[in-house]
N, C-alpha and C positions, 0 to 999 in steps of 0.2 A: 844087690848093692846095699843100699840104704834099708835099715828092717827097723819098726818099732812097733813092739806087741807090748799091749796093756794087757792089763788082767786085775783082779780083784772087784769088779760089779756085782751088783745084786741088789735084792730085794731089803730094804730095812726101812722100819718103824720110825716113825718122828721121832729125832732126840737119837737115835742111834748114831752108831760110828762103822767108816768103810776103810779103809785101807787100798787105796789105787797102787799098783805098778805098774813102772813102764822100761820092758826090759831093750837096748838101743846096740844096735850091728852095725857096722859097714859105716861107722863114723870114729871122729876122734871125741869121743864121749867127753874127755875131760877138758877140752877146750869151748865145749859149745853150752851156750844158757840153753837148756830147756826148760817147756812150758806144758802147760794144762789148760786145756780150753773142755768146754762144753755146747752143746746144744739140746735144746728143747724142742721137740716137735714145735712148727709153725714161729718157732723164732730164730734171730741171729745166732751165730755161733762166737761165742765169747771168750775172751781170754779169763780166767780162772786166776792163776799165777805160775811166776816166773823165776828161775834159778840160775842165777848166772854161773860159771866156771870158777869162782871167786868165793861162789854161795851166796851173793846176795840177792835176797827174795823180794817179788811184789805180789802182792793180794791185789783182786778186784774187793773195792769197796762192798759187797753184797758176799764174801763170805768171811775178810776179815776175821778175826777173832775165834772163828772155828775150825780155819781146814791149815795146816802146815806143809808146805811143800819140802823135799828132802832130796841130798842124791848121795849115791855112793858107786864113787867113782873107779874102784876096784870090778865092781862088778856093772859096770856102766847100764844102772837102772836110776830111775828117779820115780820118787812117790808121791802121793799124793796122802795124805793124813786128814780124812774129817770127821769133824766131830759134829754133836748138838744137829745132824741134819733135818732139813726141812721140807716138804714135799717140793717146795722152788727150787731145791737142788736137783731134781729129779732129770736128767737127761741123760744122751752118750758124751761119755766122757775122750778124751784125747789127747793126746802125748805130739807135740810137736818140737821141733826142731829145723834150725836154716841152716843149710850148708850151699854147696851149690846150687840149691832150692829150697823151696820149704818141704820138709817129710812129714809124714801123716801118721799115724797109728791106725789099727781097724775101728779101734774104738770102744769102749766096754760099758755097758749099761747101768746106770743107776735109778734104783726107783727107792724115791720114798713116802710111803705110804702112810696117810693119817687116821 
């Protein structure tokens, strides 16, 4: 049914930049906000930011000014652009969206290493 697979994770250097995808199935991609959350070992799991059907975006205060959220809707993905990362960025990262539920991605790794 409902399918969202991320991709672009890895390993980067303080101050580098990642590039998240999140490629979205089994929905109507271009009416729904999608979002990016994260988690960190031993903590909450956070909203990151958010893209509505419209395109307009919300940041968490704590990445502001560094990461850009994007979508394109032809190819029903939405990204995730950061920059300047910090090892506090470091967690699985996650593509969600509400439809008849809330959907999940598997999730894709980020580590940044100082």
């Amino acid at each position: 049914q409902v399918q969202l697979v991320e991709s672009g994770g890895g390993l980067v250097q303080t101050g580098g930049s990642l590039r998240l995808s999140c490629a979205a199935s089994g929905i109507d991609f271009r009416i729904s906000t999608m979002d990016w959350y994260r988690q960190a070992p031993g903590k909450q799991r956070e909203l990151v930011a958010s893209i509505t059907r419209g395109g307009v975006t919300n940041y968490a205060d704590s990445v502001k000014d560094r990461i850009t959220i994007s979508r394109d809707n032809a190819k029903s993905t939405v990204y995730l652009q950061m920059n300047s990362l910090k090892p506090e960025d470091t967690g699985v990262y996650y593509c969600h969206v509400k439809g008849f539920r809330d959907y999940w991605g598997q999730g894709t790794q980020v580590t940044v290493s100082s």
